[in-house]
N, C-alpha and C positions, 0 to 999 in steps of 0.2 A: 204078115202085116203089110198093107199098102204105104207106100210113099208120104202119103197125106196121112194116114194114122200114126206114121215115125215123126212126121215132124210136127203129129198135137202133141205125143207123148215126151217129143224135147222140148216143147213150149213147158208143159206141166212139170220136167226137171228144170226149169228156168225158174220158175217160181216157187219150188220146194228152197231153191238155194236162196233164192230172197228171202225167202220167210226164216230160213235158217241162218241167214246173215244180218235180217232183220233180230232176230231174238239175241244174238251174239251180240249186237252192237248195244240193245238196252242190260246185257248184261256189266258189260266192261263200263256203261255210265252206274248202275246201281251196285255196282262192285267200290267205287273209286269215291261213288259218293255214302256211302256207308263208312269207308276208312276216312271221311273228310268231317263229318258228324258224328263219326264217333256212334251206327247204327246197328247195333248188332243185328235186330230182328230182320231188315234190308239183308245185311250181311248173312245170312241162316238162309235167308230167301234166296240168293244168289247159290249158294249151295245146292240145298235141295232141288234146284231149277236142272242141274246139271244134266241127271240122267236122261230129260225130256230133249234137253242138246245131242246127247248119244244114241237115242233113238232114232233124231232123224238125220245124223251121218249114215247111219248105219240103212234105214230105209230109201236113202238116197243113192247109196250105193248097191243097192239089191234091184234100185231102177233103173241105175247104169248097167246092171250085169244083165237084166233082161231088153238090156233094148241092144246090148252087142253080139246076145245070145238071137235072138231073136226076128232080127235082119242085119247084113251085111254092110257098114254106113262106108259112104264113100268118104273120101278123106276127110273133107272139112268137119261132117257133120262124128268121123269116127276123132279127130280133133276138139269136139264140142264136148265127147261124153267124155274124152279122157282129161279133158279140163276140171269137167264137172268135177270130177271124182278127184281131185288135185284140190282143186276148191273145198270142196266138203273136210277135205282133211285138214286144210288149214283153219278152217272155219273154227272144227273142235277143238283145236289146239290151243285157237285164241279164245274160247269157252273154259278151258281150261284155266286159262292165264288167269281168268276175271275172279274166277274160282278161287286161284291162289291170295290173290288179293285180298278178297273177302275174309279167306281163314284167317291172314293179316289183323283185319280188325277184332277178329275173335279174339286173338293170343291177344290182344292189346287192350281187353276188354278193364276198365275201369283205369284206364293211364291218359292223363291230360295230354293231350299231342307236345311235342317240344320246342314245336314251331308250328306256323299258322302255313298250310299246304296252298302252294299259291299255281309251283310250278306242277306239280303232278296232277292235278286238276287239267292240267293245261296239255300234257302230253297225254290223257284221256280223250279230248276233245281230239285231237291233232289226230290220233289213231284211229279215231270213232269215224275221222272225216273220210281217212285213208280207206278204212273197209266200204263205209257209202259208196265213193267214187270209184271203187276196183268192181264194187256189185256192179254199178250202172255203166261201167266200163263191159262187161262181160255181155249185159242185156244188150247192149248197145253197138257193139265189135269194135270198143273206142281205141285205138290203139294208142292217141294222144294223150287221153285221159288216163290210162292204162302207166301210160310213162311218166305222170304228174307224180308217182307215187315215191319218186326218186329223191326229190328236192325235200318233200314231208320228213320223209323218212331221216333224211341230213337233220332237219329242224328237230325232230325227235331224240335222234343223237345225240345232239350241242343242249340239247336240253337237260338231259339225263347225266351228260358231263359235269354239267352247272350242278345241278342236284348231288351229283356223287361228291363236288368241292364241299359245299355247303356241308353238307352231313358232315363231313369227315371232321370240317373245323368242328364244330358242335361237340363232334367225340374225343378230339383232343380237350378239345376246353373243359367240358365236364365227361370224368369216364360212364357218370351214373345213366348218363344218357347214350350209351353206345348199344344197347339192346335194342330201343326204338328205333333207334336212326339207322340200325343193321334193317329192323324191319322196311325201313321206309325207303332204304335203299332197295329192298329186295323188289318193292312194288312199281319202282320206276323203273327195275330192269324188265320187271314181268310188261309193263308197258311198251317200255322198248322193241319186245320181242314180239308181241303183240303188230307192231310198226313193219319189222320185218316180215313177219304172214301173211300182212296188208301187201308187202311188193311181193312176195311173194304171187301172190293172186295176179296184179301187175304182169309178172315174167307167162304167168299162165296162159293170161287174155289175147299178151302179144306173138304169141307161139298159136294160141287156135284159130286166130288170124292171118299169122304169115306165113304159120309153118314152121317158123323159124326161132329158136332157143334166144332168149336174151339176159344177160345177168343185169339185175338192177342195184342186187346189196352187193355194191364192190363201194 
């Protein structure tokens, strides 16, 4: 393989990972708004969507393995595939989360929410933005952008905190409502975590860049 044919074939794992982070990111919105509507059939769709997500980690990493197999990359660019492949994993992780979500509204199928979801909506956006910007951080070798993931990530926190108050009053005041408010706690952790994969990617970009290890979730 020539020089110029390694780096079309890492152009085109550039863009497997968009479109893979492209699909994650409409998943975790048609995940959050299924639980917000009350959508089962959205909900069922986010499900089933899933194995086309584990398909293309898995395809993605069969092109990482043939291109370390198949020329020698010099640091930065052997830094580029093993990001990839760093990426990719976090990618399905947070495909997964959206997943969980979803079943979320499954089990909750025909129960009036117990309150109107104002904030978890919110920490969907806030995550959705997080994965955007770490994608375009990667295409881009943004190291600044890369590190914006920090601050989100805190907002996502204080959010979830707020969320976990709330619920909690709710289930001392009425116990009948402690099953829901378990569930909808569960879904702002699952976003939370979500947040963390997002810096995750973050720690990734700023390493196939510097070289150098950085921890962002401290």
């Amino acid at each position: 393989m020539t020089r110029e044919s390694f780096h079309s074939h890492l152009d085109q794992l550039q863009q497997d990972l968009l479109r893979m982070g492209t699909l994650v990111e409409e998943k975790i919105y048609q995940a959050v708004k299924s639980l917000a509507e009350r959508d089962l059939d959205l909900a069922r769709e986010v499900v089933a969507g899933d194995d086309a997500i584990d398909q293309m980690e898995l395809d993605i990493e069969q092109r990482c393995l043939q291109l370390l197999a198949l020329q020698q990359p010099m640091a930065r660019d052997l830094r580029a595939i093993g990001t990839a492949l760093k990426i990719t994993t976090d990618l399905e992780r947070m495909a997964d989360l959206a997943v969980d979500i979803a079943k979320i509204t499954i089990r909750l199928e025909g129960q009036p929410l117990i309150k109107p979801l104002v904030d978890i909506p919110r920490m969907a956006e806030i995550a959705r933005s997080m994965l955007r910007d770490s994608l375009n951080a990667f295409i881009r070798q943004d190291v600044h952008l890369a590190m914006e993931m920090i601050e989100r990530d805190h907002d996502l926190d204080h959010l979830y905190a707020q969320i976990f108050r709330e619920l909690l009053v709710l289930m001392i005041e009425d116990p009948k409502a402690i099953t829901q408010a378990t569930y909808l706690l569960f879904a702002a952790k699952h976003l939370e975590r979500i947040g963390d994969h997002a810096t995750n990617l973050g720690e990734w970009i700023i390493y196939m860049v510097t070289g150098e290890r950085k921890e962002l979730n401290n």
